[in-house]
C-alpha positions as CSV (number, residue, x, y, z in Angstrom):
1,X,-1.7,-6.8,17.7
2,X,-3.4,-9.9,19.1
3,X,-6.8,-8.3,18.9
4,X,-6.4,-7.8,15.1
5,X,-4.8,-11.1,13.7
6,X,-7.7,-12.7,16.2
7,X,-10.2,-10.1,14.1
8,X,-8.8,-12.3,10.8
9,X,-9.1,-15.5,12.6
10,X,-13.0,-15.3,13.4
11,X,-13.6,-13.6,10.1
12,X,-12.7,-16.5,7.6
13,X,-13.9,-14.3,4.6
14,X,-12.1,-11.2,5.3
15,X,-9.1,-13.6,5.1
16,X,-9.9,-15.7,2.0
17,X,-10.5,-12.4,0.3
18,X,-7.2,-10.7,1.8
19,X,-5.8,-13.5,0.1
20,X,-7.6,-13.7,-2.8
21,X,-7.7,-10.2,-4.5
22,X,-3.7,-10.1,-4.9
23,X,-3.8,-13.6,-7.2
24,X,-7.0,-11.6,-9.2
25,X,-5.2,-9.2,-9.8
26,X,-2.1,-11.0,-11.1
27,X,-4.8,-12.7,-13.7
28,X,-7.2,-10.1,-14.7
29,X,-4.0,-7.1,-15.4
30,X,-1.7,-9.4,-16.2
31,X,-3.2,-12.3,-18.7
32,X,-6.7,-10.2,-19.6
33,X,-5.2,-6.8,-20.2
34,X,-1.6,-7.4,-20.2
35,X,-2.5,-8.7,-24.4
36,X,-3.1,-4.8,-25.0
37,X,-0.4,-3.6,-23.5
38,X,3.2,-2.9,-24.7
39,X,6.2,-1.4,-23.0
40,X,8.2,1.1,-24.2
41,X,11.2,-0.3,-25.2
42,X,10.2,-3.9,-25.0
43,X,10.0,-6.1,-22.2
44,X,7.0,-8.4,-20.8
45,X,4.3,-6.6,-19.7
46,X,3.7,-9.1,-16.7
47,X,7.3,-7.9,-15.4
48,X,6.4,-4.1,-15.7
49,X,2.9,-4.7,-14.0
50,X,3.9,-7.0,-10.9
51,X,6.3,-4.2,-9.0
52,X,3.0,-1.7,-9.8
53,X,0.9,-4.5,-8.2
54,X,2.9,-5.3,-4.9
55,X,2.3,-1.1,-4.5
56,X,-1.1,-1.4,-4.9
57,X,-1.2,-3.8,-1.9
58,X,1.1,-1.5,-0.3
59,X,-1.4,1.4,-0.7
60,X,-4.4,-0.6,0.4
61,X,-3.2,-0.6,3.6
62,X,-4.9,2.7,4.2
63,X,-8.2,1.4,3.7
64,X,-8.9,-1.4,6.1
65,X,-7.0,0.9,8.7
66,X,-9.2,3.7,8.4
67,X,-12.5,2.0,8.3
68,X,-11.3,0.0,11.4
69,X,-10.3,2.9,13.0
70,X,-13.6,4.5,12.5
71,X,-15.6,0.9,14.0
72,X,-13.5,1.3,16.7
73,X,-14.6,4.6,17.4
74,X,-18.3,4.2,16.3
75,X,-18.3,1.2,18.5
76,X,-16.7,2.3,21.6
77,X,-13.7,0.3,21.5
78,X,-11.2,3.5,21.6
79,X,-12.8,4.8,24.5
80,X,-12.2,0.9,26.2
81,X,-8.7,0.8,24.4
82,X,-8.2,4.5,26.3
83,X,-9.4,3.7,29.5
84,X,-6.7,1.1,30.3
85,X,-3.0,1.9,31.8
86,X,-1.1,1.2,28.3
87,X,0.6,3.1,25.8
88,X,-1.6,5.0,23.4
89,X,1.2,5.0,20.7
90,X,1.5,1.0,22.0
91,X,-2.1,0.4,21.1
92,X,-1.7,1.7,17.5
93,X,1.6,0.6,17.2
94,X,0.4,-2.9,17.5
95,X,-2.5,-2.5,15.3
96,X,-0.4,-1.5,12.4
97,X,2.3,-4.5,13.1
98,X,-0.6,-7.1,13.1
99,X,-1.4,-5.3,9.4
100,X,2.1,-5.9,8.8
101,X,2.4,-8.9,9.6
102,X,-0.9,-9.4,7.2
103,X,0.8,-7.9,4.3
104,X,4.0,-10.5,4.8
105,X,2.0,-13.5,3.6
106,X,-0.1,-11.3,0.6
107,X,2.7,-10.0,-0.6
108,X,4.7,-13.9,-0.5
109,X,1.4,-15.4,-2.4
110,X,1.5,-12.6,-4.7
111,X,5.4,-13.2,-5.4
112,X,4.7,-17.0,-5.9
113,X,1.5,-16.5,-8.5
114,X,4.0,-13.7,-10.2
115,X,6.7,-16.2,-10.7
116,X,3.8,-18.8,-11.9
117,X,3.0,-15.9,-14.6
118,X,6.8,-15.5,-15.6
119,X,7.8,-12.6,-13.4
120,X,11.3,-12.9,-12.2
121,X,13.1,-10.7,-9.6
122,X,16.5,-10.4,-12.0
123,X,19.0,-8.3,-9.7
124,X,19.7,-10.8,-7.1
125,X,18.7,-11.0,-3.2
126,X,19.9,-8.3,-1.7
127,X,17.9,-6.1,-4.1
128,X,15.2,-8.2,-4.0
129,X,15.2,-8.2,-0.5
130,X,15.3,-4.1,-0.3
131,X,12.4,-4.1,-2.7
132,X,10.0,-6.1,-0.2
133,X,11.8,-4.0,2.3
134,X,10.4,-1.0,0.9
135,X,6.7,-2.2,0.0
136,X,6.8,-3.4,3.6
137,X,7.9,0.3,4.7
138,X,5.2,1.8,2.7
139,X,2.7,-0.4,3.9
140,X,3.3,0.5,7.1
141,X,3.5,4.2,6.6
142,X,-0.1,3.9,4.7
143,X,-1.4,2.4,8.4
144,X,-0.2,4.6,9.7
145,X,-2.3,7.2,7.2
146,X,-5.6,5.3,7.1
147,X,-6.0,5.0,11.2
148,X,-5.1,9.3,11.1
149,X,-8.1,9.2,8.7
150,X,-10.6,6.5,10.6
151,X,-9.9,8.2,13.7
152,X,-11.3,11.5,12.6
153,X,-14.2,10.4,10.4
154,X,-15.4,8.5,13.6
155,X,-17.7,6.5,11.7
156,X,-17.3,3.0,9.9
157,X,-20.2,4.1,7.1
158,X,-18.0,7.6,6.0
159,X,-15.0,5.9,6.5
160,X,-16.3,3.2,3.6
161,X,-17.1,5.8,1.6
162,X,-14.0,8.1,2.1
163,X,-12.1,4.8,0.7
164,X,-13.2,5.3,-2.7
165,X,-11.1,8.4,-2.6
166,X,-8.3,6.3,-2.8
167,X,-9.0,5.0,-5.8
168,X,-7.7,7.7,-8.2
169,X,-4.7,8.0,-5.8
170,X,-3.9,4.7,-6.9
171,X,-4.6,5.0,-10.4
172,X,-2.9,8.0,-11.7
173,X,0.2,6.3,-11.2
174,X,2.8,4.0,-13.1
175,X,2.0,1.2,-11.8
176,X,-0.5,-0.1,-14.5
177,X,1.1,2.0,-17.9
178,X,3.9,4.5,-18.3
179,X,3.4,8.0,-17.7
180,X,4.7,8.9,-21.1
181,X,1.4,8.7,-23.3
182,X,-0.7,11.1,-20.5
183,X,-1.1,14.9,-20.6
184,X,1.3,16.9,-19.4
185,X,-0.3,18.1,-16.4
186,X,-1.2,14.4,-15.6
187,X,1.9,13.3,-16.2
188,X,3.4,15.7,-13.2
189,X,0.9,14.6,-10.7
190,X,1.5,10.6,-11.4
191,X,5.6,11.4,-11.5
192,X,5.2,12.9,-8.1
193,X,2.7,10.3,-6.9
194,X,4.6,8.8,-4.1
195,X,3.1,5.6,-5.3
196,X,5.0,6.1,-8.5
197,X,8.1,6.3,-7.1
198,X,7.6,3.4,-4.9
199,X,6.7,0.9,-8.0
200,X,9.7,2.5,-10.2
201,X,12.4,1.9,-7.3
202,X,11.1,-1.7,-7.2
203,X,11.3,-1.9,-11.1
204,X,14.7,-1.1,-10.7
205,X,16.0,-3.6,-8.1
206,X,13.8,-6.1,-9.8
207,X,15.7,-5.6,-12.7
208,X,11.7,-5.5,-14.4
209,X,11.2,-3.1,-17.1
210,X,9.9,-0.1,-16.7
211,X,9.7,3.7,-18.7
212,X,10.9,6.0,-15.7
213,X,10.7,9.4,-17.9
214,X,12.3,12.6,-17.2
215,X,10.9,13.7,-14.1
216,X,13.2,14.0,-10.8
217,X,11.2,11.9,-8.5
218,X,11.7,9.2,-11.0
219,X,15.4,9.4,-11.9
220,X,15.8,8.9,-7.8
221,X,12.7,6.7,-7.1
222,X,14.5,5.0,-4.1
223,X,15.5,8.4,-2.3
224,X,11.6,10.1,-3.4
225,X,9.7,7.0,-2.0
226,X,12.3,7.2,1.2
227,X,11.3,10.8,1.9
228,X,7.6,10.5,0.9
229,X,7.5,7.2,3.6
230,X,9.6,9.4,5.7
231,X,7.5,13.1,5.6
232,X,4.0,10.7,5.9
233,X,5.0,8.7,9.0
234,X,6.2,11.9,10.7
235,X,3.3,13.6,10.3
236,X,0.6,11.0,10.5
237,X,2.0,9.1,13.2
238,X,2.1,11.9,15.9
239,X,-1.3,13.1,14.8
240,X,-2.9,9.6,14.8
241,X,-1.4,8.8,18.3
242,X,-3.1,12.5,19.3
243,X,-6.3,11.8,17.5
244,X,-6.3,8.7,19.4
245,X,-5.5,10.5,23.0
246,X,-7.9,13.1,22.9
247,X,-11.3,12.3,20.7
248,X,-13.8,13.5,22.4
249,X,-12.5,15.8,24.3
């Protein structure tokens, strides 16, 4: 853990910009694009966009992870990391707890620029509070997936590349419009986008609008982004901590 809030110490600009890109984005989707858009059944557009937004910083976990991961391995530092008498599960475990602990104070300057732009949380603390709990959660679990996916590209370069990849994973979602005006087909893949269901289950203990639509994943968005967090960690965590153990070999 110490190793990577020390990485965000001496590296001033991958701070600033940690920082920085979550107030952008507040400003460029909310004031420049948010004019265009409406909401089906009324309600400001800034309030249906900022749950969609905390995702997005949620989902960008994966991509600092895995091109870390892949440094690390390009670079030698797993085989260092390996060679000492510690937990390999420890090692990664800490990693993506420093990220965490990263995403804490985003996430807070992004709540405080939302409430500057009008965005209100309107269903109290406690569901507030399981909101951030469960953008935290996914976070986590999307470390958890990005340091899988460094550790077995093995290098930083591919790695940058493969990150692009997550770019329409993030976009064929609700997190920007509803689902309702896509096709059909699209439709089905951004209702089952675990992404989706994580921005409609914070809608919904924001008390933000939103346009949920028919689909099951998003008439129980709290139990679908539960399960997806659930299904990911158990699979990617195990085979991360493996990857980890045995590259190699």
């Amino acid at each position: 853990m110490l190793r990577v809030l020390l990485n965000y110490r001496h590296s001033p600009g991958l701070l600033v910009a940690s920082l920085a890109v979550p107030v952008l984005m507040v400003v460029v989707f909310g004031y420049v694009f948010g004019s265009a858009m409406q909401v089906p059944g009324g309600g400001d557009y800034r309030e249906f966009l900022m749950p969609g937004l905390f995702a997005m910083v949620a989902t960008n976990g994966i991509m600092p992870t895995m091109v870390g991961a892949a440094r690390d391995v390009g670079r030698g530092v797993t085989d260092r990391l390996r060679s000492m008498p510690v937990s390999r599960a420890g090692l990664l475990l800490g990693q993506t707890l420093a990220d965490l602990l990263v995403s804490v104070v985003v996430m807070a300057l992004m709540a405080l620029v939302g409430l500057a732009a009008g965005w209100r949380a309107r269903h109290g603390l406690a569901d507030t509070a399981e909101a951030f709990a469960l953008l935290l959660l996914f976070r986590f679990v999307m470390t958890w997936v990005g340091t899988l996916l460094g550790l077995a590209v093995g290098k930083e370069e591919q790695a940058g590349q493969l990150a692009v990849a997550v770019f329409p994973l993030a976009m064929i979602t609700n997190a920007y419009v509803p689902t309702g005006g896509m096709p059909g087909w699209l439709r089905a893949v951004a209702d089952w986008n675990p992404i989706s269901a994580v921005v409609q289950a914070c809608r919904e203990l924001f008390g933000n609008p939103s346009a949920p639509g028919a689909a099951w994943p998003m008439q129980h968005a709290a139990l679908t982004a539960l399960l997806w967090s659930a299904a990911l960690l158990a699979l990617c965590g195990p085979l991360a901590v493996r990857k980890f153990a045995t590259h190699g070999r």
